[in-house]
C-alpha positions as CSV (number, residue, x, y, z in Angstrom):
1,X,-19.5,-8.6,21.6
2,X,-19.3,-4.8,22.2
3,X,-18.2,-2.4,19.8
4,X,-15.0,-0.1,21.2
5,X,-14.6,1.9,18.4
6,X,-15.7,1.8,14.5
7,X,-14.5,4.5,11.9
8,X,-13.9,4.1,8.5
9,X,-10.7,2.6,8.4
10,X,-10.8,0.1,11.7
11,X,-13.6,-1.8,14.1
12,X,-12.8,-2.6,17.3
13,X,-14.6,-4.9,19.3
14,X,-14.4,-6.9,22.3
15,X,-15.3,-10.5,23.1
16,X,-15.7,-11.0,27.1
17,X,-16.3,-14.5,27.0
18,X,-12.8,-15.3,25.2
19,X,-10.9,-12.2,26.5
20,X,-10.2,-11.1,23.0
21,X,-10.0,-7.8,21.5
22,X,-10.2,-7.5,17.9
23,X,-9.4,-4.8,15.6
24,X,-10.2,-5.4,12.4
25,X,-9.6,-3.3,9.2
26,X,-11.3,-2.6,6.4
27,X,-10.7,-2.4,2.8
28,X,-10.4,1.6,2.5
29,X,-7.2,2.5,2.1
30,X,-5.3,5.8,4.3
31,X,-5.2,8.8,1.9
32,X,-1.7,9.6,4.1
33,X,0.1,8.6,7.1
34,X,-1.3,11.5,9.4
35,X,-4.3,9.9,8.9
36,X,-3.0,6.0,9.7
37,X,-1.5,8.0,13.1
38,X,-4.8,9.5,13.8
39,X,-6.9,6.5,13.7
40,X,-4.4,4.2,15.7
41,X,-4.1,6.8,18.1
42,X,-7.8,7.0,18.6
43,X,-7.5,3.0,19.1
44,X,-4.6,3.4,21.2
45,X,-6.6,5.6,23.6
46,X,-9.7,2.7,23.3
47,X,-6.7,-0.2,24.2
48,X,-5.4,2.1,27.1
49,X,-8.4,2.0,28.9
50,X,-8.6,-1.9,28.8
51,X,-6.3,-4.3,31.2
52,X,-4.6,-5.5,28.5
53,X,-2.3,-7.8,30.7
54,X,-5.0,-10.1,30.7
55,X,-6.1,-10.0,27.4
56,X,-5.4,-11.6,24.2
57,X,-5.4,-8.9,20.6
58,X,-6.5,-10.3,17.5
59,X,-5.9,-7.9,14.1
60,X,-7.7,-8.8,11.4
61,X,-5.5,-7.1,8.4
62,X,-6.9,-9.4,5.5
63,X,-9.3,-6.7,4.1
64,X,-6.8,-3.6,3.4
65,X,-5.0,-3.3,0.4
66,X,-0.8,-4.1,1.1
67,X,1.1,-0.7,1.3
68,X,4.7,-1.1,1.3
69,X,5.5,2.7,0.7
70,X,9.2,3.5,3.0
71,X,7.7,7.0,3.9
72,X,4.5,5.5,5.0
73,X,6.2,2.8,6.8
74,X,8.5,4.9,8.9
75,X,5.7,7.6,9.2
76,X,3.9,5.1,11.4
77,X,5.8,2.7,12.8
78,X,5.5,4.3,16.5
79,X,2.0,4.5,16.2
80,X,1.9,0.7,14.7
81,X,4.5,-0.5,17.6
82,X,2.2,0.7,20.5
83,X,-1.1,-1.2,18.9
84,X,0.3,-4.4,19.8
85,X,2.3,-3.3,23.0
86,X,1.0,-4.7,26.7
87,X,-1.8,-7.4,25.6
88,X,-0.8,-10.9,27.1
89,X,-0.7,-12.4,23.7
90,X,-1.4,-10.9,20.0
91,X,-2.2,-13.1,16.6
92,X,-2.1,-10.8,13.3
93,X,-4.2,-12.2,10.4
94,X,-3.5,-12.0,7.3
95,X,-4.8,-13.2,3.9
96,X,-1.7,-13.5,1.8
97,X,2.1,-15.1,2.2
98,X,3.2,-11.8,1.1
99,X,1.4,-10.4,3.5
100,X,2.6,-12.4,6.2
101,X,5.8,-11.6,5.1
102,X,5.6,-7.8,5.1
103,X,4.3,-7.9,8.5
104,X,7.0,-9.8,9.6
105,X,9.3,-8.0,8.6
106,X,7.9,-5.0,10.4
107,X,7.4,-6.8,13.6
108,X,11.4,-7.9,13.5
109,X,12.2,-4.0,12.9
110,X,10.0,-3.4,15.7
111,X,10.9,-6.3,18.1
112,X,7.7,-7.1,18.6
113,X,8.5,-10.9,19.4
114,X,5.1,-10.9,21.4
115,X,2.8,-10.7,18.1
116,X,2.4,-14.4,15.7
117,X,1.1,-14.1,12.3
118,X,-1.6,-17.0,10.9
119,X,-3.5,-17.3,8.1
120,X,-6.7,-18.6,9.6
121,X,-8.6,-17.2,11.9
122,X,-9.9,-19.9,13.8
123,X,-6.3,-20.9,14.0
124,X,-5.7,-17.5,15.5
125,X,-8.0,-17.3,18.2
126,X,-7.1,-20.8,19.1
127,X,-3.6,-19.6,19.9
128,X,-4.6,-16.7,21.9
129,X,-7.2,-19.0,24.1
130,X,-4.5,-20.9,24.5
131,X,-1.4,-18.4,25.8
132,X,-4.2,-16.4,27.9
133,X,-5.1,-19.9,29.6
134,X,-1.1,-20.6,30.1
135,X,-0.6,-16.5,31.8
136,X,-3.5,-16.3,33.5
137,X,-2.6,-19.7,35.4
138,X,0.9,-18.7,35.9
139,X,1.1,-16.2,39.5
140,X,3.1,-13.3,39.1
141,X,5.9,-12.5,41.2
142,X,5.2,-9.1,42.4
143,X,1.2,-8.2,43.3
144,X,0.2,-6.3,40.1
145,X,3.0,-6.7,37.9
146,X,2.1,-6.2,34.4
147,X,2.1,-8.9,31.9
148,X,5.6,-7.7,30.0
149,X,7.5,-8.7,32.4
150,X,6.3,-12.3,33.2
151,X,6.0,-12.6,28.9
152,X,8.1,-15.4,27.8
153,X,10.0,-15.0,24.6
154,X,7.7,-16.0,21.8
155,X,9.7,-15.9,17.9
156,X,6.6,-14.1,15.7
157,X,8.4,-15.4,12.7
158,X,6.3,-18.5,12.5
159,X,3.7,-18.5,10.9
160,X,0.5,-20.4,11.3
């Protein structure tokens, strides 16, 4: 596993034999939104040098304390939006239904329909193993076409 980027607030590693990247957070909360938008953007820049057609994105969000604040919400829901953006599959983790709820809900205001929320981990990673296997043996139509538009239509409100 090699470590991508680690910070106070999120570790981001990648797993060549499974094709996974993971970012997990930790338990520190953001002292403000410009600091939520710096951090991501730092990952962003990490996630933008990988081919992330051909990878699967775990988040691990079971550490940080839940922050439903509007203001912080719409503060960083660009930033949040383009985390998840251009990986063949994603799988959030969460520890709590209400959790899994409030993510939800910001993935439907985001129509992110690409990301699925679980409760277990192993669970998780089984699912992205499973829709890398399914794209990667799938040819795409034009020589170098990016993942988005061969993605089929996956509902993230199930939850696993």
């Amino acid at each position: 596993m090699a470590v991508l980027l680690q910070n106070d607030h999120l570790t981001v590693t990648y797993e060549q034999e499974l094709s996974i990247v993971r970012s997990t957070r930790s338990e520190l909360p953001y002292p403000s939104p410009d600091e939520f938008i710096r951090v991501h953007t730092e990952a962003l820049q990490v996630y933008e040098s990988l081919d992330r057609g051909r990878l699967g994105h775990l988040i691990d969000l079971r550490r940080p304390p839940m922050n439903n604040d509007p203001a912080f919400e719409a503060a960083t829901m660009r930033t949040r939006s383009m985390l998840v953006q251009e990986f063949a599959a994603v799988a959030i983790v969460v520890r709590t239904a209400v959790g899994a709820l409030q993510v939800n809900r910001l993935l439907r205001e985001e129509n992110n329909d690409n990301v699925l929320v679980f409760h277990d981990e192993e669970v998780a990673v089984g699912y992205l193993h499973e829709e890398l296997g399914k794209r990667l043996s799938r040819p795409s139509p034009v020589p170098g076409a990016g993942s988005r538009s061969s993605r089929p239509s996956i509902r993230h409100a199930r939850l696993r």
